[in-house]
N, C-alpha and C positions, 0 to 999 in steps of 0.2 A: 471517809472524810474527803471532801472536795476540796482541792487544792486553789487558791485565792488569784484570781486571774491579775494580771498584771497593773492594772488599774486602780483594783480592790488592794494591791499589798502597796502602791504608791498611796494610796489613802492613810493606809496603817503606819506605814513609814512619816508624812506628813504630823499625820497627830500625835504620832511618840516624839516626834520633831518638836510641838507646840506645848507639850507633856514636859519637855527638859527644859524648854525658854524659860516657862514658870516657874520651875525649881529652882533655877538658875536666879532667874528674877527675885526670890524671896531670900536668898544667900546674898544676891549680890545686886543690888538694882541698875547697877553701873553695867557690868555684864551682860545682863540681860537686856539692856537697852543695844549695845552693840552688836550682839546676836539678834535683836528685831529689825535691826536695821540691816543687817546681812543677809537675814531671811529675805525681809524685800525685797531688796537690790537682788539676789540670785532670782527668786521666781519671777522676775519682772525680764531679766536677761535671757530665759531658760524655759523661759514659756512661751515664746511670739512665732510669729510662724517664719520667721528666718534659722530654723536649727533643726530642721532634717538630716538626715544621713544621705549622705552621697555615696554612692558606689565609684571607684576610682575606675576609668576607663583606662585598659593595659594593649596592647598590639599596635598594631599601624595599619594602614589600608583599609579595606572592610573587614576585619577582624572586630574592632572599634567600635564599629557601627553595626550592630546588627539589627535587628527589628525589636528586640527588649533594650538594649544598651540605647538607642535611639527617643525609644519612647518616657528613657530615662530619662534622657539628658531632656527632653521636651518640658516635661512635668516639669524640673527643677527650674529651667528658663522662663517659663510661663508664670512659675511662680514669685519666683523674684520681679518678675513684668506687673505680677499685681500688687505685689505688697513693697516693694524697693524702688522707691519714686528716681534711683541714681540708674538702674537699671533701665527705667521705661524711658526716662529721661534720654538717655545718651545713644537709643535708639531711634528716638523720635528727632532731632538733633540729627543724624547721619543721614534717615530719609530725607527730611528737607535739605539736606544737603545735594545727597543725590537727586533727587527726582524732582525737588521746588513745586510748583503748582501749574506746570502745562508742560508739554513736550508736542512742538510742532514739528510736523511731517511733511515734507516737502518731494514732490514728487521731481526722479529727475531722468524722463524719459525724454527723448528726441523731438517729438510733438508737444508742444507749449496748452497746446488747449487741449491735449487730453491728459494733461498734469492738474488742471485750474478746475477741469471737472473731476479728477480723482481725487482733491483735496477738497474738491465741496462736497463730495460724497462722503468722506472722512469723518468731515465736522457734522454732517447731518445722519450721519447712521451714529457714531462713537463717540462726538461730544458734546452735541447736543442733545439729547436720550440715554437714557442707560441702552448700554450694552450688554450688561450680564444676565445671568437665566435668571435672576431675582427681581430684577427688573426694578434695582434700587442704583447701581453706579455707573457713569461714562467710563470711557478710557481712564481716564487721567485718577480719579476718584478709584475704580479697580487696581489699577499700577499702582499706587501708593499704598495699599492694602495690600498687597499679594507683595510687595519688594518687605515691606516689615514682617511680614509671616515672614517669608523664607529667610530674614537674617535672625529672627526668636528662634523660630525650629529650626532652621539648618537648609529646610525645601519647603516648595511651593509648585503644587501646580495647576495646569488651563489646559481642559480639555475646550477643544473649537466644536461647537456644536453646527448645526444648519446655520443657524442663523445667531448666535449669544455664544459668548463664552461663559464659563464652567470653574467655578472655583473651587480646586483641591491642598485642601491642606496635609502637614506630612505624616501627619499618620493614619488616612485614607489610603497611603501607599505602602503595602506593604505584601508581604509572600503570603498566599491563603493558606490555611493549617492544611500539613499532610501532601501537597501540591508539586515541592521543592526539587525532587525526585521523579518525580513522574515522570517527565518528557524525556523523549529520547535526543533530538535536534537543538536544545535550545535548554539554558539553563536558566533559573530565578533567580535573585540576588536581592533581595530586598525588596521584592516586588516587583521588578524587572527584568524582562525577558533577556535572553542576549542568546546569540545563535551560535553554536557551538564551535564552527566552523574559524568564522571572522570574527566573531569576537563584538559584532555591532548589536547597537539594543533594536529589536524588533517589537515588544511591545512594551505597556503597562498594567497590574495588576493592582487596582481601586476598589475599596471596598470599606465596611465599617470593620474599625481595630477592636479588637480584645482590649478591653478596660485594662487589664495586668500585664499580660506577655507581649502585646503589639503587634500578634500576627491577624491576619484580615482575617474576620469569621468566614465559614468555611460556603456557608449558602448567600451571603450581602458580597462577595465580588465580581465585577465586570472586567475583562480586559479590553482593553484598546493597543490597534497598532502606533507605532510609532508618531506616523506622520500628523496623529488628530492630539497628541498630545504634546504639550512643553513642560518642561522640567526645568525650573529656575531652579538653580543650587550653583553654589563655587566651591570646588573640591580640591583640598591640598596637595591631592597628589592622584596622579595619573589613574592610580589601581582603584580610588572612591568610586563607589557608583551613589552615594548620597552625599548631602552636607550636613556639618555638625553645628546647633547653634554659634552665632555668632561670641557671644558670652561664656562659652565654656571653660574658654583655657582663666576666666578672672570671676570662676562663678564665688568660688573660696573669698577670694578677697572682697568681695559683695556683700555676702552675709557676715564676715568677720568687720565690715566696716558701718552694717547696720547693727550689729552686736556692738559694739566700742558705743555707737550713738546712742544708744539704748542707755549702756551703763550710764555713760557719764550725765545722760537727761533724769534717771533714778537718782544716782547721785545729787547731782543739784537740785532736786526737789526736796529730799532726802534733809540736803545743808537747810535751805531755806523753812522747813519745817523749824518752829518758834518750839524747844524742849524744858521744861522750866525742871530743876530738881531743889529738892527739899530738903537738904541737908540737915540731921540731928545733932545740937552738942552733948546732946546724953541718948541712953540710949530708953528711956523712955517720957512717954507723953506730950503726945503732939495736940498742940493748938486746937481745940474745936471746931475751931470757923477750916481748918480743911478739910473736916468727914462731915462737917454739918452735923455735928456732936454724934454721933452713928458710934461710935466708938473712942476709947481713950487713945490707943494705940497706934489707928489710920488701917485695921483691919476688920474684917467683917468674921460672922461665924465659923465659916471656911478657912479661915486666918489665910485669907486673900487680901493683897494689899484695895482701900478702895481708891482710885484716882478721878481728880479732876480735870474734866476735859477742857481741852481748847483747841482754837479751828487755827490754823493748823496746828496741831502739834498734841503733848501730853503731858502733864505734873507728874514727877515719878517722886516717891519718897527715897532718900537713901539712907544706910544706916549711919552711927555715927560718926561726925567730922567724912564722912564721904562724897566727893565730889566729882561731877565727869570732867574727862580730856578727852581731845581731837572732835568734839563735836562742829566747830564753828569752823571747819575748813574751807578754803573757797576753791569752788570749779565752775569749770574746768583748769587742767594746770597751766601754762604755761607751752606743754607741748600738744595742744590739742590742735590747736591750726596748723604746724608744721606735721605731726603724723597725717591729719585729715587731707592734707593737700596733697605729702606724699601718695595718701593709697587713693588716692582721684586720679593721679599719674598714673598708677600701676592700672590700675580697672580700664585707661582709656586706652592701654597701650594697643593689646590685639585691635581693635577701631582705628591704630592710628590717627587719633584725637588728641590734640593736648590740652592739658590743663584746661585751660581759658574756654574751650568747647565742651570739656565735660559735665563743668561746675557752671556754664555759661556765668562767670564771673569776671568783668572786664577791670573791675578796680584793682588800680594801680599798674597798669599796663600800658607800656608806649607803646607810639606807631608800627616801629618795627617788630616788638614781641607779637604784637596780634597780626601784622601783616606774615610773618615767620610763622606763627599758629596756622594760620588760613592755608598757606601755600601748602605745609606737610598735609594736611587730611585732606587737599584738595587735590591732590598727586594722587592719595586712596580710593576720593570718592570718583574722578576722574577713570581709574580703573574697572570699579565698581559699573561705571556708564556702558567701560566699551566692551566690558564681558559678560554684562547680565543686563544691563537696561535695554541697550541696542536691539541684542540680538534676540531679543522678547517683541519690542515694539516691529522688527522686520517680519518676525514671525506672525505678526497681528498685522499687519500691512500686507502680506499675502492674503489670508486669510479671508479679508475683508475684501480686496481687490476681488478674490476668485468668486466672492457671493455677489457680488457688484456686475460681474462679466455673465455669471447664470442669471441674473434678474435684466440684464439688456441695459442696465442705467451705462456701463462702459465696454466700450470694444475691446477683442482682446489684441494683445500686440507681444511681441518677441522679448521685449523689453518691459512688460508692466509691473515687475519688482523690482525698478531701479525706484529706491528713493531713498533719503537722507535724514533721520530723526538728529535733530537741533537740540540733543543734550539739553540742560541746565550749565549756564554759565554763573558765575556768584557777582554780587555786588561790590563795587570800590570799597576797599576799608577807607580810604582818602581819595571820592573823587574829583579832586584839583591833583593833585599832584598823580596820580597813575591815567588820567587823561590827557596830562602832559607829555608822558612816557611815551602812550602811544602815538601823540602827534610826533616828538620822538625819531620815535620807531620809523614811522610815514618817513619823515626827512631822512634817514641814514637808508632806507631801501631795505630795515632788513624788518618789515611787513605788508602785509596789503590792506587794502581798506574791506575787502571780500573776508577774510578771515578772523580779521577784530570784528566785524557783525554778527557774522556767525559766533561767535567764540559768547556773545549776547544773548543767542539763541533768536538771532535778525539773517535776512536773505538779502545780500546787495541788491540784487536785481529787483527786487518787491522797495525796496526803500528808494531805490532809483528815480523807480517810477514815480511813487508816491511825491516823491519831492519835488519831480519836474511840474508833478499836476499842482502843487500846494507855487512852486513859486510862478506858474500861470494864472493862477487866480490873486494872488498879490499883487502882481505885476499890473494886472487887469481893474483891480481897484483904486492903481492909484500908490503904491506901498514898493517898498524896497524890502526886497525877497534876503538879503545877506546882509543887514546894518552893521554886521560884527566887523565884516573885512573894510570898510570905511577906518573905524576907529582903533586897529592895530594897525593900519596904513599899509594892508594887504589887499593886492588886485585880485579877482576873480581869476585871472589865470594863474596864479602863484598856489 
């Protein structure tokens, strides 16, 4: 006899399930009405695809993170990316925090005109055309895609090619099976090399991963030395040679907080269901006009009760003088928004994000709570700029310069990697009054007007000019270039 595979005996379980509801129901209508609706509400709760098993990651360092613990943690992040609109949301929400929609590059070598042709070579190889080997995104279009990979999976990376960069996602990277061992000079770690000696990574090992285990099939990997690849990741602590998604340490509270929604949306579907019952004061002969004369009793052959339907809901008979309680309850309770706000809190913690950015829900929030919101995640994303956005875009700024110098469009020079990527600055939450600040600022000396531009993601010296030429052709019309300092009864030299 063949033993009933796991699926086959959750069936059998199921219909001795809907086998006792009936029983139940023919004893007691009252009972088995709350048994159907507990049936619901659980397979509704317990069937979605927020109720995977997690494996608990245990060590520190790379113990952690191995090339299956990784690809674990992937799956479960990507999944809640699809199905957990708080999840995709609150990453989507950090990127545009971080990265906005341009990052200009300003070159800042010694010679002024070989800056103004290395920025128009910038904009005409990487954001005006795609850039990448799919010959689908610019710069700015790839960096927004590749900074969201690596905070869902943990890594991201760009191999530089001749001429295109190269998009590898993280589990592309990984140790090829059987490999780990092999070398004498130089050890694997997760798909990268590191030299025994110093301890520095000297290459990459890129390849397609095993659907289960995560290590790189043994005949799909290529390595690359160091210098042709970058490795975005931000690793907690010294000994990581990978990153772990961004959402790991609040993946629990994700799926327990799309389970809570779940319930209590069954729930009040559940209440709003219209349930009429039938109450007997004897214990026989019911009214014709409810079986449509089919029977005296309200049973058929089977001596199954028969019911009439209604949208939504059901006619139940019940026996004598019996009546339901707790049908008519209303939800959600009372503590639905104070739980739901708290676990928005907890989910945005690791992001340092608050509330008002997770839920992007600004009702009922003064000046100062959301100007106090802004400043905390912007201390985060701020960090996020000068550890991973930077030193990606410097690295695509060589990169580019050095194809630039082999094709003759630029000379080369001592200094041609001097230049300055102009972050994302954010918007005034109030600007009258933080425009004020910084005029402010200006008056007490403790700012420049070079660093609130920039801090804009503006270059004094480009606005300089611009404005000398805009107030020469005003000037030249006919027009008064400053009408403001007239009417605060301030002079152009002041």
């Amino acid at each position: 006899m063949i033993a009933p595979r796991n699926n086959q005996k959750k069936d059998i379980f199921q219909k001795a399930g809907e086998a006792l509801d009936r029983a139940v129901m023919v004893v007691s209508p009252e009972r088995g009405l709350k048994r159907m609706f507990s049936r619901q509400a659980y397979d509704a709760i317990t069937k979605g695809p927020h109720n995977k098993q997690k494996k608990k990651m245990p060590g520190t360092g790379d113990s952690h993170l191995d090339d299956l613990t990784l690809a674990e943690l992937r799956e479960q992040t990507r999944d809640e990316c699809r199905n957990n609109p708080i999840a995709k949301g609150i990453l989507k929400t950090e990127r545009n925090g971080v990265i906005g929609s341009q990052l200009p590059m300003q070159a800042r070598t010694e010679d002024k005109e070989w800056n103004k042709d290395a920025e128009a070579s910038w904009k005409a190889e990487m954001l005006d055309k795609p850039c990448d080997i799919t010959g689908r995104f610019n710069f700015i279009q790839y960096l927004r895609k590749a900074y969201l990979s690596y905070r869902r999976d943990g890594d991201f990376l760009t191999i530089y090619g001749e001429d295109h960069l190269e998009p590898i996602e993280g589990e592309q990277l990984g140790t090829p099976f059987g490999r780990n061992k092999e070398f004498k000079n130089f050890d694997i770690v997760n798909g990268i090399a590191y030299n025994k000696t110093t301890g520095r990574i000297i290459g990459y090992y890129i390849g397609h991963a095993h659907k289960k285990y995560g290590y790189i099939e043994q005949d799909s990997f290529r390595n690359y030395t160091a210098d042709r690849v970058y490795h975005m990741f931000n690793p907690d602590r010294f000994s990581s040679s990978r990153g772990e998604p961004a959402l790991t340490s609040c993946l629990d509270q994700l799926q327990n907080l799309i389970k809570y929604l779940n319930a209590e949306q069954v729930a009040a579907i559940v209440n709003a269901c219209f349930c009429m019952f039938i109450a007997r004061e004897n214990e026989y002969g019911f009214p014709d006009s409810y079986t449509g004369g089919i029977s005296s009793d309200g049973k058929d052959k089977d001596t199954e009760y028969q019911y009439e339907k209604m949208s939504p809901g059901q006619i139940m008979y019940g026996n004598a003088n019996e009546k339901p309680y707790g049908i008519g309850q209303t939800r959600p309770g009372t503590s639905f928004d104070p739980y739901i706000s708290r676990m928005l809190s907890i989910i945005g913690r690791p992001l340092a994000m608050p509330l008002v950015l997770v839920a992007l829900d600004f009702s009922g929030a003064t000046y100062m709570n959301i100007r106090l919101a802004y400043q905390e995640a912007r201390e985060n994303w701020q960090g996020e700029q000068e550890e991973v956005v930077k030193p990606f875009a410097w690295q695509t700024w060589c990169w580019h310069i050095n194809k630039m110098i082999r094709k003759k469009v630029l000379t080369d020079r001592k200094d041609k990697y001097a230049v300055e990527a102009q972050c994302r600055r954010w918007p005034y939450v109030d600007p009258w009054k933080d425009a004020k600040a910084e005029e402010q600022a200006l008056i007490n000396w403790n700012a420049c007007r070079t660093d609130q531009i920039a801090s804009r993601g503006g270059d004094f010296e480009e606005i300089t000019e611009k404005r000398k030429n805009e107030d020469q052709k005003i000037k030249a019309a006919g027009g008064d270039p400053e009408p403001w300092s007239k009417n605060k009864g301030v002079t152009k030299n002041e």
